[in-house]
N, C-alpha and C positions, 0 to 999 in steps of 0.2 A: 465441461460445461463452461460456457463462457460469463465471467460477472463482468459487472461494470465496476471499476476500482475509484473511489471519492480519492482526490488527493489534493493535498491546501498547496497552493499556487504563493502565498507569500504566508511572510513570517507573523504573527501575532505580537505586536509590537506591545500590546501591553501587557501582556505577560510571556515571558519568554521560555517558560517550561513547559506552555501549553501547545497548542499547534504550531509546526514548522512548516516552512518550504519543504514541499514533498514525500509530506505525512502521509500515510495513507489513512484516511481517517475513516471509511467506512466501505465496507462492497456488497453489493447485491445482485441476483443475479440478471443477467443484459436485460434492458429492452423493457424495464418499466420505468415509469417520467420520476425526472426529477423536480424538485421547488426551484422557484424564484432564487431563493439565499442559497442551494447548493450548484445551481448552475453558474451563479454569481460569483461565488465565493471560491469554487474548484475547480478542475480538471478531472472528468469522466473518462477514464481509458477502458476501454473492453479488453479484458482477457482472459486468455483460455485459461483455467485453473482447477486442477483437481479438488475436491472435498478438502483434504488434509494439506492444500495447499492455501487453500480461501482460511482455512483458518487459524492457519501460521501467519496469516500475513495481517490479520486482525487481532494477532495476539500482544499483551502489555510486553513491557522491557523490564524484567522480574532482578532483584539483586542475584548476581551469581551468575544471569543468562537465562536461567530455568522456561523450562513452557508449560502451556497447562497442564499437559498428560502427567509430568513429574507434578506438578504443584499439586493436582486432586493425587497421587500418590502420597505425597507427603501429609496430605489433612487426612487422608484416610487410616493412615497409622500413629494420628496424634500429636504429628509434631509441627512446630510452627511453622506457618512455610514463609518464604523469602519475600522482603518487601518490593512494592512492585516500587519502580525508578520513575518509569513513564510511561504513562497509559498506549502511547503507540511509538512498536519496537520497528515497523518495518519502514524506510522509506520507496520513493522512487523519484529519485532529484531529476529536477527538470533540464537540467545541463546535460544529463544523460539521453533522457525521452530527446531533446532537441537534436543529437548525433545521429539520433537510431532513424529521428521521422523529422529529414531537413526541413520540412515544408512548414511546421507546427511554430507558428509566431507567439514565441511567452510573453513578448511585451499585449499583443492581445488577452491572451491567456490570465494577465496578474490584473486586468483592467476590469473592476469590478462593473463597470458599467456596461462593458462589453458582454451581452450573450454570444461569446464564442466557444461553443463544443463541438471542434471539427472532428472526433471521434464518432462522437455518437449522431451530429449529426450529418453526418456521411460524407464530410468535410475532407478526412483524410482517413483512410485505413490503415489497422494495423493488426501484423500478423508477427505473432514473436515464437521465435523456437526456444525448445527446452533453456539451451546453452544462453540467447540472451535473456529471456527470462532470468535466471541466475544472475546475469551481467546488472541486469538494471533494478531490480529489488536488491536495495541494501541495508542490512541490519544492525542497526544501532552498535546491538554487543558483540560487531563482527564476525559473525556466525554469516551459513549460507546455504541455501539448498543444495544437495547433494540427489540427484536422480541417480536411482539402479533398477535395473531390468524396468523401468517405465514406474517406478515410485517412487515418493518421494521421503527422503528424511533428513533430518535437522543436521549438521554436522558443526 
């Protein structure tokens, strides 16, 4: 299924443990609008992503690494689970996206004035296989998707 991926285009300068350059801060799935403050404020990338993908990629930065699947294990047998670090684990830095897709101008892109979503809207296309997939989502607590026989799991 293809989402559309929210990602913050610059840093939150007033607080600096909340939103980064290349947060991924929300995804839903392609091709419904977005607001005024999110076209403004981010970088709308469409990509193809399984179920248990969309929701690793939306998941906190938990102490230890952990992900939900363990975390509702661990509440389920009682014990406390691990504090989260940062509400979002996954990035995709824009220095990366700019190698993949030469065309994509970030000085437009961080220009809050500028409606420019060449993704979505039809500006520039982009089509990512497994392997860069993997290259350009990068995870906080250095972990990384690992695909086998066409699934995916955390490694």
């Amino acid at each position: 299924m293809v989402y559309d991926v929210l990602v913050a285009v610059v840093n939150d300068a007033d607080n600096p443990h909340r939103v980064q350059e290349g947060d991924i801060v929300a995804l839903r799935p392609a091709g419904q609008p977005w607001g005024k403050k999110e076209r403004a404020g981010f970088l709308v990338v469409p990509v193809e992503l399984s179920d248990a993908e969309a929701k690793i990629l939306v998941s906190p930065l938990y102490d230890g690494g952990a992900f939900e699947p363990e975390i509702e294990a661990v509440e389920k047998i009682g014990l406390e689970p691990p504090k989260t670090i940062h509400k979002r684990r996954y990035k995709l830095p824009l220095a990366l996206l700019r190698e993949r897709v030469p065309d994509l101008d970030i000085k437009r892109v961080q220009d809050r004035d500028d409606d420019y979503q060449p993704f979505i809207d039809g500006e520039i296309s982009l089509s990512l296989t497994t392997r860069e997939k993997k290259a350009l989502f990068y995870d906080k607590h250095r972990r990384s998707f690992k695909y086998k026989n066409g699934a995916v799991e955390v490694v």
